[in-house]
N, C-alpha and C positions, 0 to 999 in steps of 0.2 A: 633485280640487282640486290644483291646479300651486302651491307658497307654496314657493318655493327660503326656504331657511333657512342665511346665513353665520354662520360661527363664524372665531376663529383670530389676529381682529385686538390690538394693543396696542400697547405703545411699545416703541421698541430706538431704539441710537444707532446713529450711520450706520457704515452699511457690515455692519449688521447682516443678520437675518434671519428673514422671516414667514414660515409657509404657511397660508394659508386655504381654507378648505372649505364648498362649498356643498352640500347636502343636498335631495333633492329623490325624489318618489316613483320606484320603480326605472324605469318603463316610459319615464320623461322625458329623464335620461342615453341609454336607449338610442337614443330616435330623432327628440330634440331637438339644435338646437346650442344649446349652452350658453357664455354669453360672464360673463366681468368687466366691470365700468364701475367708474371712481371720479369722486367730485366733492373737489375740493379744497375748502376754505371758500372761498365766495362768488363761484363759478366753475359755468360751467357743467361738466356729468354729460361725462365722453371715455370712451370707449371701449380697454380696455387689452389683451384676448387673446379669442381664443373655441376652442371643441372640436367639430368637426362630429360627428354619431353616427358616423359611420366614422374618426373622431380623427383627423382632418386641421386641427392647428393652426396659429393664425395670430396675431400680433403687432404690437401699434403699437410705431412705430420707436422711441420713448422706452424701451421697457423690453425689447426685443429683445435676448437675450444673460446679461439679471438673469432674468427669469421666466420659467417654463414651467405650464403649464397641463396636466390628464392628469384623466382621470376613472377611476373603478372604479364600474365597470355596476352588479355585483354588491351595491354598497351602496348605488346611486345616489347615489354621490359624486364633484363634481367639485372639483378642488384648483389653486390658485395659488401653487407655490411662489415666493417671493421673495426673493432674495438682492442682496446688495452694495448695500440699501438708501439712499438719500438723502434729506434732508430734502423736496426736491421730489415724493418719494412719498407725503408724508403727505395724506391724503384720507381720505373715506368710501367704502369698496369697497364693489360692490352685483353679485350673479351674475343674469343675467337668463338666464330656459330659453323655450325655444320664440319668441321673437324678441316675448312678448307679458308674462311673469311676471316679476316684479319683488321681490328679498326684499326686508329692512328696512335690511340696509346693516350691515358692522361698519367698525370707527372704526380707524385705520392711522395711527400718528405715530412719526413719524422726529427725532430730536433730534440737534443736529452737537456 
């Protein structure tokens, strides 16, 4: 059973800084890509970074430069760090693995 499980989120003023962590059984990190999504309130679900098994990452242009994305196999964990946060990043972040599993989401608010 694939249940990515995030942890990590909560509130910081801007310019701050989050890393969240998605958790998921070891064999999945290694030979899933593994992506973020977040949904803002009352917005549709975007798409924000992913980790291919062979750690070939990749970035939407909005947070290109603040976040980086990196997994550890060995724990089957993948991480989002976030930096120089902005209230436009406040959303519901959500790690999806194998292009099909979906966790429950941790909550991300940003205050200016």
């Amino acid at each position: 059973q694939v249940q990515p499980v995030e942890s990590g989120g909560g509130s910081v003023q801007a310019g701050g800084s989050l890393r969240l962590s998605c958790t998921v059984p070891e064999f999945t990190s290694n030979t899933c890509t593994m992506a973020w999504f977040r949904q803002p309130a009352r917005t549709q679900r975007e798409w924000v970074s992913q980790i291919s098994p062979r750690g070939i990452t990749s970035y939407a242009d909005h947070v290109k430069g603040r976040f980086t994305i990196s997994k550890d196999t060995g724990k089957g964990t993948v991480y989002l760090q976030m930096n120089n946060l902005t209230p436009e990043d406040t959303a519901m972040y959500f790690c999806r693995a194998c292009f099909d599993y979906w966790g429950q989401g941790t909550q991300v608010t940003v205050s200016s």
